[in-house]
GUZATI-667832 format. One line per 3 residues: number of its first residue (from 1); their letters; for each residue z, x, y of N, C-alpha, C. Coordinates in Angstrom, 1 decimal. Layout:
<pts>
NUM) A) Z,X,Y,Z,X,Y,Z,X,Y; ...
</pts>
This chain:
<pts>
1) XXX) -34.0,147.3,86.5,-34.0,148.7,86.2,-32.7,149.1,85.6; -31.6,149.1,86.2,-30.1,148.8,85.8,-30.2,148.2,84.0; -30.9,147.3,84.0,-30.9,146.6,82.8,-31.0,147.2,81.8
4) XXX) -32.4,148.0,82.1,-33.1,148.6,81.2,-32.3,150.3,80.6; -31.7,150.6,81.7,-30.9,151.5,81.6,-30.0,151.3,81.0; -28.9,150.4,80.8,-27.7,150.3,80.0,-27.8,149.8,78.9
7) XXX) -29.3,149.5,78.8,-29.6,149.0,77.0,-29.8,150.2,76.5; -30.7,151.6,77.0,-31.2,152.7,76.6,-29.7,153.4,76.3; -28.7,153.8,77.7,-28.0,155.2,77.9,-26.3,154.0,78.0
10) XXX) -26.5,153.0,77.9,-24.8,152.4,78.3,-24.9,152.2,79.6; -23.5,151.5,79.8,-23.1,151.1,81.2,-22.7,152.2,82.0; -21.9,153.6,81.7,-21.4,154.0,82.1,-22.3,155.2,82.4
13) XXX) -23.0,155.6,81.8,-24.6,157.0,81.7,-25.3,156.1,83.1; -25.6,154.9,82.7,-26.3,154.5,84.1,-25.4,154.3,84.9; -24.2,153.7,84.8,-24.0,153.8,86.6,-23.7,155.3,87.0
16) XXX) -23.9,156.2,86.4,-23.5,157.7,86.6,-25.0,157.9,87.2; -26.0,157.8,86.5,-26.9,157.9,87.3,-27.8,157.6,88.6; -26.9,156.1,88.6,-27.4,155.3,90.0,-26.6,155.9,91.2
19) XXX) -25.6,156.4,90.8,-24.6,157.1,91.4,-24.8,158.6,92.4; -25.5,159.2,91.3,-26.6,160.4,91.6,-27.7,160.1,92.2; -28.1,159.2,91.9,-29.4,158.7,92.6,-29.0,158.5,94.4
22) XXX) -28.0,157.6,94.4,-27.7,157.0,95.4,-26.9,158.5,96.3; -26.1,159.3,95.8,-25.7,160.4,96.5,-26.9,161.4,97.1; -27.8,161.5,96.1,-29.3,162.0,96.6,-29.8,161.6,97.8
25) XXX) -29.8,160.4,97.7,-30.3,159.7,98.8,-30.0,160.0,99.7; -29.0,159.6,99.8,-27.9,159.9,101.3,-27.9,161.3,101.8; -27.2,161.9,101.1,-27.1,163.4,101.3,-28.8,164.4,101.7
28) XXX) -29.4,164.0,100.9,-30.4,165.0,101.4,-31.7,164.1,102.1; -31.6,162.8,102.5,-32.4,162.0,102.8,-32.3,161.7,104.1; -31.5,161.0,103.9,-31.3,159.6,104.9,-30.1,160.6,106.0
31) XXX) -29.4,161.4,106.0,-28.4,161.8,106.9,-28.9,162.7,107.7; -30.1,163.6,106.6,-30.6,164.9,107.5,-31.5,164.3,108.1; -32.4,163.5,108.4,-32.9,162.5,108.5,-32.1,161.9,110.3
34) XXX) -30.9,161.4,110.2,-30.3,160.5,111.2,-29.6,161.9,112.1; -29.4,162.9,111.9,-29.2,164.0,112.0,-30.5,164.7,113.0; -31.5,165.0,112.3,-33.2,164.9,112.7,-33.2,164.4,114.5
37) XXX) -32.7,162.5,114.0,-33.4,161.7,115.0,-32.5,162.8,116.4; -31.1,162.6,115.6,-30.1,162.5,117.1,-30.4,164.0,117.9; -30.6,164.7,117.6,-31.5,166.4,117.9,-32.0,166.3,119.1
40) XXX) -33.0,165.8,118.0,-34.3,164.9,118.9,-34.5,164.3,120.4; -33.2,163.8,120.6,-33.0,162.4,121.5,-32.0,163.2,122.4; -31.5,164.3,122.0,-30.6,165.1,123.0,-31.2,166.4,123.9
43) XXX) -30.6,166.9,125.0,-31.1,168.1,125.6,-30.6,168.9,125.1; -31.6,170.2,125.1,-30.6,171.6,124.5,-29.8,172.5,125.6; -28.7,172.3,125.2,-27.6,172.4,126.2,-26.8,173.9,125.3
46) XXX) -26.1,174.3,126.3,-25.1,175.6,126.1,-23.9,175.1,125.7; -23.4,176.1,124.5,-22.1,174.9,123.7,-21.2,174.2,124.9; -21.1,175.0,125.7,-19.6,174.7,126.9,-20.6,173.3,127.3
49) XXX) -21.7,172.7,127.6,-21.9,171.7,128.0,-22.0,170.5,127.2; -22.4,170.8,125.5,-22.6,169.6,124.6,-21.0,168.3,124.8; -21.7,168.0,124.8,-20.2,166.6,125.0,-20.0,166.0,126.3
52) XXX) -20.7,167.3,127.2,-20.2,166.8,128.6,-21.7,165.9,129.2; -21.4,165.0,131.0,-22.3,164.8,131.2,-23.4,164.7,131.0; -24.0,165.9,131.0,-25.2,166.3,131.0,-25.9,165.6,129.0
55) XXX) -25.1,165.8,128.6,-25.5,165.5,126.7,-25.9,164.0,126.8; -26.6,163.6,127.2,-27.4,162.4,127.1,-28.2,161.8,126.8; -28.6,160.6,125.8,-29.9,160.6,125.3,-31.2,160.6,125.7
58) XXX) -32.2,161.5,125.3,-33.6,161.3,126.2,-34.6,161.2,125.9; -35.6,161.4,126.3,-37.3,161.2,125.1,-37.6,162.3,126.2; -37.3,163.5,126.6,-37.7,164.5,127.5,-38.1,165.7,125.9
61) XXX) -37.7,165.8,125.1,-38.0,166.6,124.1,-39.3,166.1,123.4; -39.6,164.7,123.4,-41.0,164.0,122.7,-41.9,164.0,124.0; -41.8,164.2,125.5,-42.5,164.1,126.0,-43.0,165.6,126.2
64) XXX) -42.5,166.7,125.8,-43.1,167.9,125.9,-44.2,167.5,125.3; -44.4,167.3,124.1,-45.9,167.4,123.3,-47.0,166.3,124.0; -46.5,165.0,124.7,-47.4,164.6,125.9,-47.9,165.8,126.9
67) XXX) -47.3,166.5,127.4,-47.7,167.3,128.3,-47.8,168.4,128.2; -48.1,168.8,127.3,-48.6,170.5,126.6,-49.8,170.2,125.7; -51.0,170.5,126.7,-52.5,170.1,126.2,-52.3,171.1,124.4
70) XXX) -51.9,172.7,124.6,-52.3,173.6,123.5,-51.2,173.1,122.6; -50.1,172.3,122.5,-49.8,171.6,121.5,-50.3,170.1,120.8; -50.7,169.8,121.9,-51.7,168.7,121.4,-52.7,168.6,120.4
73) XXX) -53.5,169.7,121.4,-54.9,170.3,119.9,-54.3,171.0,119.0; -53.3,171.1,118.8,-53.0,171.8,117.4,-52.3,171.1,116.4; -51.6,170.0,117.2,-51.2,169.0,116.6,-52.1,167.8,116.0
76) XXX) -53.7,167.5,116.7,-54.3,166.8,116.5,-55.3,167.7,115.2; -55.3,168.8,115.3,-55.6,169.6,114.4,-55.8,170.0,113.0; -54.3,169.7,113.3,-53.5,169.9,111.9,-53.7,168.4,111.4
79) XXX) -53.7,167.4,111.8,-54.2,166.1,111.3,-55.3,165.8,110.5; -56.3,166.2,111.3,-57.9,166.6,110.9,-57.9,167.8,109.6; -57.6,169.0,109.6,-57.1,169.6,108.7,-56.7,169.0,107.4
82) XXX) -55.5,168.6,107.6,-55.1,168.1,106.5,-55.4,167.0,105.8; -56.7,165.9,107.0,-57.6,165.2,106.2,-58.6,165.8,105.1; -59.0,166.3,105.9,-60.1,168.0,105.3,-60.0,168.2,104.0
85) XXX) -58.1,169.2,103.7,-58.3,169.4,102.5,-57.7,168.3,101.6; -57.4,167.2,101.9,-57.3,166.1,100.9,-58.5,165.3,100.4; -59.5,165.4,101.1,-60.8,165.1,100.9,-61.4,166.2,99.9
88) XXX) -61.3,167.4,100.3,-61.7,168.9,99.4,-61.1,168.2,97.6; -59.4,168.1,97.9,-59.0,168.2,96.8,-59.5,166.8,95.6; -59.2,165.7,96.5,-60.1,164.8,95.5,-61.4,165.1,95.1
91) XXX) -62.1,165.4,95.7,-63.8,166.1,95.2,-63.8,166.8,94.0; -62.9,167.7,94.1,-62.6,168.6,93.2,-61.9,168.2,92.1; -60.6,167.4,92.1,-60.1,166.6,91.1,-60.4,165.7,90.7
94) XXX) -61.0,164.9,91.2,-61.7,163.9,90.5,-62.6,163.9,89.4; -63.5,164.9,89.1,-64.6,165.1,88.3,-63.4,165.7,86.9; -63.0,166.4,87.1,-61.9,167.4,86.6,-60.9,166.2,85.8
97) XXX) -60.2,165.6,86.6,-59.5,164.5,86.4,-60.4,163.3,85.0; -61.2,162.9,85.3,-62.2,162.0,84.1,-62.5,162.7,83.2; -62.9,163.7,83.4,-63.1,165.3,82.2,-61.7,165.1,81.0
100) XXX) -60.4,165.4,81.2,-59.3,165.6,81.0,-59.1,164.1,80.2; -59.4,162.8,80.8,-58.8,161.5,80.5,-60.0,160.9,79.3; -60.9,161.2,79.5,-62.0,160.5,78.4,-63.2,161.0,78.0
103) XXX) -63.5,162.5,78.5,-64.4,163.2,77.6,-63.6,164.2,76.7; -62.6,165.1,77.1,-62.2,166.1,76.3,-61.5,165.7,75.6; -61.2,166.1,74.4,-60.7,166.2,73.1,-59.0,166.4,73.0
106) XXX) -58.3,166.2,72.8,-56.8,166.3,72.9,-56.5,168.0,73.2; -57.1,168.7,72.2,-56.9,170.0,71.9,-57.4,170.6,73.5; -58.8,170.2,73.5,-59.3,170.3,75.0,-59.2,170.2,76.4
109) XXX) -58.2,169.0,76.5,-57.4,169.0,77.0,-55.9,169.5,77.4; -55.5,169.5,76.5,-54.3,170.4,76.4,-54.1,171.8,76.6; -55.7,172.4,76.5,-55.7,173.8,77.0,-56.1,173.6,78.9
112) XXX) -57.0,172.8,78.7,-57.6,172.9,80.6,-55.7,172.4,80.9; -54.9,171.8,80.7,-53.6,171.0,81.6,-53.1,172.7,81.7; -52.9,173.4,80.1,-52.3,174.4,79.8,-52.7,175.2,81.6
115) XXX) -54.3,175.9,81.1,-54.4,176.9,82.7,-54.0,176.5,83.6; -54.3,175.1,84.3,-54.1,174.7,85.7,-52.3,174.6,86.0; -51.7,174.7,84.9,-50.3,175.3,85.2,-49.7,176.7,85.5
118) XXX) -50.5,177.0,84.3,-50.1,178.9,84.3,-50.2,179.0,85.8; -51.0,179.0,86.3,-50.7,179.9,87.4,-49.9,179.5,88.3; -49.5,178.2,88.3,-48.3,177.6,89.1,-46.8,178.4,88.4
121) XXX) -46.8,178.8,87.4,-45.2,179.8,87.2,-45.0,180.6,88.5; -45.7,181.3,89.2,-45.6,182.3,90.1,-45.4,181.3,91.1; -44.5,181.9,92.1,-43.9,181.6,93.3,-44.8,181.4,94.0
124) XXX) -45.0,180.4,95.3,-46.2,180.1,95.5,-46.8,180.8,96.9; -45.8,181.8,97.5,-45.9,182.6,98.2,-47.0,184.0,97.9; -46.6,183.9,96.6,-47.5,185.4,95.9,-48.9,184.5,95.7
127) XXX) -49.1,183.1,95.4,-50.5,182.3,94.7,-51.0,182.7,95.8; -50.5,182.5,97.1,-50.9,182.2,98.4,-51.4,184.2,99.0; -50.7,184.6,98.7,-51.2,185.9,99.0,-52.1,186.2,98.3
130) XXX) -52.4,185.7,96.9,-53.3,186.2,96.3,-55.3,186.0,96.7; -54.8,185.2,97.3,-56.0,184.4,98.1,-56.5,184.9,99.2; -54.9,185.9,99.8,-55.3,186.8,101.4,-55.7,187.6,100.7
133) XXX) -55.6,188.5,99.7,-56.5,189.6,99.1,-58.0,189.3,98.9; -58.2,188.1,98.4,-59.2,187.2,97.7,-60.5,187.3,99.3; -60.1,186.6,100.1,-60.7,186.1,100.7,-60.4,187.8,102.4
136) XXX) -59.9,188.6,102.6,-59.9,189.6,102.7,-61.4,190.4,103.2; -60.9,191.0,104.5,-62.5,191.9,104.9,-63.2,192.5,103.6; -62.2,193.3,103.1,-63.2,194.2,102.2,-62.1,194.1,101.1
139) XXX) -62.3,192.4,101.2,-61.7,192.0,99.9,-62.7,191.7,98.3; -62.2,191.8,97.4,-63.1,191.3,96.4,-64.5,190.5,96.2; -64.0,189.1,97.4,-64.9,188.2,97.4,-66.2,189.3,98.2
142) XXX) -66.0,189.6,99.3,-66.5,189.9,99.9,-67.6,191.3,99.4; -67.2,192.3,98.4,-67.5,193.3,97.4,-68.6,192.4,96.6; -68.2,191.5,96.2,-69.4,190.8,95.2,-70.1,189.9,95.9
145) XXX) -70.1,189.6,96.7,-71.2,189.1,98.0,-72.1,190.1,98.0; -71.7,191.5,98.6,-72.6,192.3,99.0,-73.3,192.9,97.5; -72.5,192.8,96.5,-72.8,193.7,95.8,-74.5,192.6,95.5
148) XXX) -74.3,191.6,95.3,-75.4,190.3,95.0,-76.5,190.8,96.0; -76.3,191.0,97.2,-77.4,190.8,97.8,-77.0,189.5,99.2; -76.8,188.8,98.4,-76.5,187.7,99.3,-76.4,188.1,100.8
151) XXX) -75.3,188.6,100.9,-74.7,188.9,102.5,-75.0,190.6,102.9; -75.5,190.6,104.2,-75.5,192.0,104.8,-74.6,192.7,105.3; -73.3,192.2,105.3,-72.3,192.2,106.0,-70.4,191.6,106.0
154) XXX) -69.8,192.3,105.3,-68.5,190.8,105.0,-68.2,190.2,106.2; -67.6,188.9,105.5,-67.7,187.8,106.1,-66.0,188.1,106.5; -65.6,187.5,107.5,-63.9,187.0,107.9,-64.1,185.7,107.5
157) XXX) -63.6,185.5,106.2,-63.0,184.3,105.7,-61.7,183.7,106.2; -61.2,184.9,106.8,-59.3,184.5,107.7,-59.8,184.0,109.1; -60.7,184.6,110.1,-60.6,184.2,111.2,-60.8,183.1,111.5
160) XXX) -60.6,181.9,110.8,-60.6,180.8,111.2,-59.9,179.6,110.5; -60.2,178.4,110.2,-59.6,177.5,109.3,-59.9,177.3,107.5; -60.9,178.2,107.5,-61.7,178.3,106.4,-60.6,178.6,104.7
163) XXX) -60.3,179.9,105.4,-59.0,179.7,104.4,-58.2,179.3,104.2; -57.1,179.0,105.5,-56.3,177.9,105.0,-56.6,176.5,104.2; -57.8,176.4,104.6,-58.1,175.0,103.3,-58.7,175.1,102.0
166) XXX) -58.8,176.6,101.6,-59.4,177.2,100.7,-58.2,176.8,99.7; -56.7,177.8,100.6,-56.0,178.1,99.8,-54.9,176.8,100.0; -55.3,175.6,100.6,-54.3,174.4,100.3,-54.7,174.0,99.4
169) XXX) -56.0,173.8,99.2,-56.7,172.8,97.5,-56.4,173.4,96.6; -56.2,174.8,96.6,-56.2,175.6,95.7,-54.4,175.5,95.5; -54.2,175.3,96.6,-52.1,175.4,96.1,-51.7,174.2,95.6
172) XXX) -52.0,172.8,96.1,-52.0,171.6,96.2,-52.9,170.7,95.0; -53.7,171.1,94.7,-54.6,170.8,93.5,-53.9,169.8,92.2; -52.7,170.2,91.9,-51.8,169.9,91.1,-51.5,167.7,91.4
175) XXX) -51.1,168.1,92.7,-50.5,167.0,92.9,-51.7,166.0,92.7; -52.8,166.3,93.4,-53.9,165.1,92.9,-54.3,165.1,91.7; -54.9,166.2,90.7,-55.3,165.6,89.5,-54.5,165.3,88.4
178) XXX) -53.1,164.6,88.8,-52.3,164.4,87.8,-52.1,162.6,87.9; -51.7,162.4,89.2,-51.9,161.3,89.7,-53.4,160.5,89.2; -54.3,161.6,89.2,-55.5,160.9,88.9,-56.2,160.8,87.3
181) XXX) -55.6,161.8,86.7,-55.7,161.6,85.2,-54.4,160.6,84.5; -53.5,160.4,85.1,-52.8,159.2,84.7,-53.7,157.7,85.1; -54.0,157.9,86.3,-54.8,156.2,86.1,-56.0,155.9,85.9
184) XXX) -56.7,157.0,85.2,-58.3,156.9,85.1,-57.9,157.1,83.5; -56.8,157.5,82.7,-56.2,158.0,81.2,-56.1,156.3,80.5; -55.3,155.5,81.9,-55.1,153.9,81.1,-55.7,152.8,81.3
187) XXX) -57.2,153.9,81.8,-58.6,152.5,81.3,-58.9,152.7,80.3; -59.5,151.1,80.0,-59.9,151.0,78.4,-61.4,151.9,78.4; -61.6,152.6,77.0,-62.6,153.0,77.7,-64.0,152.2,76.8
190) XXX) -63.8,150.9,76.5,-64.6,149.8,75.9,-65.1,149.5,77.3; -64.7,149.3,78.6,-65.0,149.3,79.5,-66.1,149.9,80.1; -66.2,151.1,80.1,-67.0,152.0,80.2,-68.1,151.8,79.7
193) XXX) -67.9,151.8,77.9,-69.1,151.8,77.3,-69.8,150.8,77.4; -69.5,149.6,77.6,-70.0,148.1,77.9,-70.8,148.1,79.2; -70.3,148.8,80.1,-70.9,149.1,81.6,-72.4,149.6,80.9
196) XXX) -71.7,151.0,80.5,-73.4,151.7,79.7,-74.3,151.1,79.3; -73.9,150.1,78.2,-74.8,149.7,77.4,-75.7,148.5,77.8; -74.9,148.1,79.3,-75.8,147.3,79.8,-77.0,147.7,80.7
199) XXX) -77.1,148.9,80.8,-78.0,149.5,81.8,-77.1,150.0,83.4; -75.8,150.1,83.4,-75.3,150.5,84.1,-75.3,152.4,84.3; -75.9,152.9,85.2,-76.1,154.0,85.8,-74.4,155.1,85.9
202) XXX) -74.1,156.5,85.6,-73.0,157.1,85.7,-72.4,156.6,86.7; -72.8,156.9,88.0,-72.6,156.7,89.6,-72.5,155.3,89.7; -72.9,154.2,89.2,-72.6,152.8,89.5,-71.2,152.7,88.4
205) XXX) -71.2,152.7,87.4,-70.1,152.7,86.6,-68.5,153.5,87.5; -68.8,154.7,87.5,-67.5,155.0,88.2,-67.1,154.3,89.5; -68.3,153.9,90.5,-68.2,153.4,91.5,-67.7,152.0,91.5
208) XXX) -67.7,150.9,90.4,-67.6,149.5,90.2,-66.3,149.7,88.9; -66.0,150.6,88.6,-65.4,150.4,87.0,-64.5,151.4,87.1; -64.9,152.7,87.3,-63.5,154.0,87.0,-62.5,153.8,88.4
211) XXX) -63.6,153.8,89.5,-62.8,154.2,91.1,-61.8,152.8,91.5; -62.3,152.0,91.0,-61.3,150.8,91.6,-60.4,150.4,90.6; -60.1,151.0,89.5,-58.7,151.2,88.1,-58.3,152.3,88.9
214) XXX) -58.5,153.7,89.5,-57.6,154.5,89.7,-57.5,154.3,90.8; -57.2,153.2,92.0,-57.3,153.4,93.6,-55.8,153.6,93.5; -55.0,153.5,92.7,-53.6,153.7,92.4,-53.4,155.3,92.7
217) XXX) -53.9,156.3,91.7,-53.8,157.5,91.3,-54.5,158.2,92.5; -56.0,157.5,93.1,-56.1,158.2,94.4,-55.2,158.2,95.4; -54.7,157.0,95.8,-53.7,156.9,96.6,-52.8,157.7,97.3
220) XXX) -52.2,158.0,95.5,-51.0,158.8,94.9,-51.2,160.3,95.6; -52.5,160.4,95.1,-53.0,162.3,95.1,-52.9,162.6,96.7; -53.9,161.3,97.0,-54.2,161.8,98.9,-52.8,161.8,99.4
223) XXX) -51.6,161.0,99.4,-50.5,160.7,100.2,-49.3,162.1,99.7; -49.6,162.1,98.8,-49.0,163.6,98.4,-50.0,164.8,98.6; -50.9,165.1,98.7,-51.8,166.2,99.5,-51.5,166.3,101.3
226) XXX) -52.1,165.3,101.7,-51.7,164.9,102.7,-50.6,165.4,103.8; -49.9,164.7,103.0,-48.3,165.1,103.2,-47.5,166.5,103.2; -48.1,167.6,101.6,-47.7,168.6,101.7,-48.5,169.6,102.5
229) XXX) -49.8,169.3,103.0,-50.5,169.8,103.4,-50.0,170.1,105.0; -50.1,168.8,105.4,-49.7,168.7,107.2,-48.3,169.3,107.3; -47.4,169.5,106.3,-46.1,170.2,106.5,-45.5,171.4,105.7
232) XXX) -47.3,172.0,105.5,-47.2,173.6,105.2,-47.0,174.7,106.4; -46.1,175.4,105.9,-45.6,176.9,106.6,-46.3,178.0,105.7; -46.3,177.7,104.8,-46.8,179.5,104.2,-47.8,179.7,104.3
235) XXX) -48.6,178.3,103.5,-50.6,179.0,103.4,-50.9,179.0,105.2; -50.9,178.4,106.0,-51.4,178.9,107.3,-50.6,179.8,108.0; -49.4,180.4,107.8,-48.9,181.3,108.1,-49.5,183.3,107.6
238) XXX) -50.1,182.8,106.6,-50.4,183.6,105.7,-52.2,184.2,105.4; -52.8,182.6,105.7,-54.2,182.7,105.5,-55.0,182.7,107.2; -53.6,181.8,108.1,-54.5,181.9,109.1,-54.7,182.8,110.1
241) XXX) -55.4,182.4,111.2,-55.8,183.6,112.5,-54.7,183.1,113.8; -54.3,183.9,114.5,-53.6,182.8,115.6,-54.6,182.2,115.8; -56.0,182.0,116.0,-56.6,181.1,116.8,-56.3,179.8,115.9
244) XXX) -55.8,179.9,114.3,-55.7,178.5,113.7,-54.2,178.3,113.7; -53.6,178.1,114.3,-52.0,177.6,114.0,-52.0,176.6,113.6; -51.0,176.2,113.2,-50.4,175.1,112.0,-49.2,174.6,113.0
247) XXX) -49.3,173.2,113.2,-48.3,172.4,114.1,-46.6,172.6,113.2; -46.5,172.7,112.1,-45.4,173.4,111.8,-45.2,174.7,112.0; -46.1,175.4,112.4,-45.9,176.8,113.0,-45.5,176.6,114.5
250) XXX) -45.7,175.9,114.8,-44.8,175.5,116.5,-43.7,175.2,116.0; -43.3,174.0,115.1,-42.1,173.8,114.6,-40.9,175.0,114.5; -41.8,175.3,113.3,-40.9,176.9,113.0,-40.5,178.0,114.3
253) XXX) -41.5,177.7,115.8,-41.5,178.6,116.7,-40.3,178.1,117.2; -39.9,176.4,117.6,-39.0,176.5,118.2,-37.8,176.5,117.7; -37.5,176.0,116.5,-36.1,176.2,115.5,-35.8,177.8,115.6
256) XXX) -36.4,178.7,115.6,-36.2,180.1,115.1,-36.3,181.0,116.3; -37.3,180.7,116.6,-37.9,181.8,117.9,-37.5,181.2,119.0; -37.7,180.5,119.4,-37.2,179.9,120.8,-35.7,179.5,121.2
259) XXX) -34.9,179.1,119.4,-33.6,178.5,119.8,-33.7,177.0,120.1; -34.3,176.6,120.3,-34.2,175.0,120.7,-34.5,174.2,119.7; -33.2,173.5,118.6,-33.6,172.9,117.8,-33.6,171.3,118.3
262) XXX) -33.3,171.0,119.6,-34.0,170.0,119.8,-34.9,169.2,120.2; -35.8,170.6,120.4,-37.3,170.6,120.7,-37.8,170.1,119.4; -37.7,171.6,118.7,-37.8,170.9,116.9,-37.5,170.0,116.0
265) XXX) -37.0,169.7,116.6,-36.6,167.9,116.0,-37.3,166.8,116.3; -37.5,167.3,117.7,-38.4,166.0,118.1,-40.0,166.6,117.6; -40.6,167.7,117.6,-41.7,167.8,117.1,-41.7,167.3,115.5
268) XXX) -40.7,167.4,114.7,-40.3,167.1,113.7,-40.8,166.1,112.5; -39.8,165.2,114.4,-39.8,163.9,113.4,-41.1,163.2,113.8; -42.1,164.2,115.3,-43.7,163.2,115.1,-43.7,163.2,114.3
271) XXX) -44.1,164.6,113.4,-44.4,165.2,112.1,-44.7,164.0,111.2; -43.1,163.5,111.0,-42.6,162.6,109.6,-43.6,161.5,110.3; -43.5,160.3,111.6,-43.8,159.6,111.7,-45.9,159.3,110.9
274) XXX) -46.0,160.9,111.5,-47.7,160.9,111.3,-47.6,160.6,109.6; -47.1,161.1,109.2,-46.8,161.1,107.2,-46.6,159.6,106.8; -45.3,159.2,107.6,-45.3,158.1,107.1,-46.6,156.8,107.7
277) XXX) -47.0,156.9,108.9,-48.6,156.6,108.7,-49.5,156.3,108.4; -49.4,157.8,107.4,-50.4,158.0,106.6,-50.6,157.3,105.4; -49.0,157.0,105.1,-49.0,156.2,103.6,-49.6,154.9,103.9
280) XXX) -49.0,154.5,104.9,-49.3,152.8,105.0,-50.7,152.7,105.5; -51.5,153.6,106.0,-53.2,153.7,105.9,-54.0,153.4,104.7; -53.0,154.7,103.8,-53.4,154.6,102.6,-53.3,153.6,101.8
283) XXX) -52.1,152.8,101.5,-51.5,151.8,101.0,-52.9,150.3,101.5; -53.0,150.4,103.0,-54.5,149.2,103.3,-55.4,149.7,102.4; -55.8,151.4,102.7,-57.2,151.3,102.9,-57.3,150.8,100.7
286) XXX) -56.5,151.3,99.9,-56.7,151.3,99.0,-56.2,149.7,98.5; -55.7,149.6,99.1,-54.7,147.7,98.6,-53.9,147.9,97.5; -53.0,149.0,98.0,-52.4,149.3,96.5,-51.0,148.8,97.2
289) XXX) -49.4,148.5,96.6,-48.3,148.7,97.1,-47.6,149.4,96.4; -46.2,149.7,96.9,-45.7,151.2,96.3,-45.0,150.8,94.7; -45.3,149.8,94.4,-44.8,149.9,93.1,-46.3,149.9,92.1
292) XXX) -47.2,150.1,92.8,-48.5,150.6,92.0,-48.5,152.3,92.5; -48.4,152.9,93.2,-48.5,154.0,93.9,-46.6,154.3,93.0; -45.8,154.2,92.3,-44.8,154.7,92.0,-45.1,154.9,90.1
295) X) -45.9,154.2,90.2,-46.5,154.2,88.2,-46.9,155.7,88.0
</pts>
């Protein structure tokens, strides 16, 4: 990589950049990170006591969440959840995604990439609120329900999990069908047609031919869905009911509200562990490694 760099930019442009790269690392990675663990592994103590006796290492902060059943289910929750809407979002990107890579037209294309940006300009706090209006007692949705016929009555689209995973596919959307129109974009599509012309069916074709060229770009989508999903604060903060809390919403309770950031640390870093997990699930279940999952 180095290599290829100092033929493009010089010796000196790239090691300036390995340099940045490598300060990156460190600094916002790997320290806050070792920082994280040590939290974690301490009691939360009154300044007059930190250093003394008592500041000792412990797993008494990771065993709260052993023994607090209502953090458990919400922790196991938010797992299931955030399988939920990474399942939602591939559904939805997927079709969308092969649309974009080998039926539409450049022009065609270039307008659907165009919308599905626009509305990412806005801050994603406001996209997210626009969804509490959306989804709202005697919100919009709810007005054209009734106005149809359909429903006798509006619905609470908030009092439960319903919207928060409305409005994660809907926030999150991005990261999967990009991932997925890059690796479904660099199949041949002689491939395709050949499948066709032999008597190969739409649904057998994608299933033998498209899905196993992009197990890369799925990969990619779910581990980045996934990921931003299980360690969202705003859309469940915003869409949900207390009855749905978001295991980062305990997070955030004890850094902030409670004062105990070494509670929060240690819920934290479950957090990270469940994430990172998740990749190496993903990484089997697809047989991809991360230098296919980095393309």
């Amino acid at each position: 990589m180095f290599k290829q760099l100092s033929e493009r930019f010089g010796p000196w442009v790239s090691l300036g950049i390995f340099l940045l790269m490598f300060l990156w690392l460190v600094m916002l990675v790997i320290l806050p990170q070792i920082l994280m663990i040590d939290y974690s592994l301490r009691p939360n103590l009154p300044p007059s006591q930190i250093g003394g006796p008592e500041d000792q290492y412990t797993l008494r902060n990771y065993a709260t969440l052993a023994n607090n059943a209502i953090h458990q289910s919400i922790f196991f929750k938010t797992i299931w959840s955030s399988v939920l809407v990474t399942l939602c979002t591939l559904v939805v990107c997927y079709p969308l995604a092969y649309y974009l890579a080998k039926v539409a037209t450049p022009r065609q294309a270039a307008l659907c990439v165009l919308l599905l940006i626009i509305p990412f300009w806005i801050n994603e706090i406001l996209r997210t609120f626009s969804w509490f209006i959306i989804l709202s007692y005697r919100g919009p949705l709810n007005a054209l329900l009734l106005s149809l016929g359909f429903i006798d009555r509006p619905i609470r689209f908030l009092s439960g999990d319903g919207g928060v995973i409305v409005g994660m596919v809907y926030a999150y959307i991005l990261f999967m069908i990009f991932p997925l129109y890059n690796a479904i974009e660099s199949l041949d599509s002689n491939q395709i047609k050949a499948a066709r012309n032999l008597g190969s069916g739409w649904i057998r074709t994608h299933y033998r031919i498209i899905i196993p060229h992009a197990k890369p770009g799925i990969a990619t989508g779910c581990i980045m869905v996934f990921m931003l999903s299980a360690g969202s604060y705003a859309v469940p903060a915003l869409l949900g009911s207390p009855g749905s809390r978001w295991f980062t919403q305990i997070i955030y309770n004890w850094f902030f509200e409670g004062g105990d950031w070494n509670q929060g640390a240690a819920y934290a870093f479950i957090l990270l562990l469940l994430c990172i997990g998740f990749i190496v699930l993903m990484m089997r279940l697809f047989k991809v490694g991360l230098g296919d999952i980095a393309r």
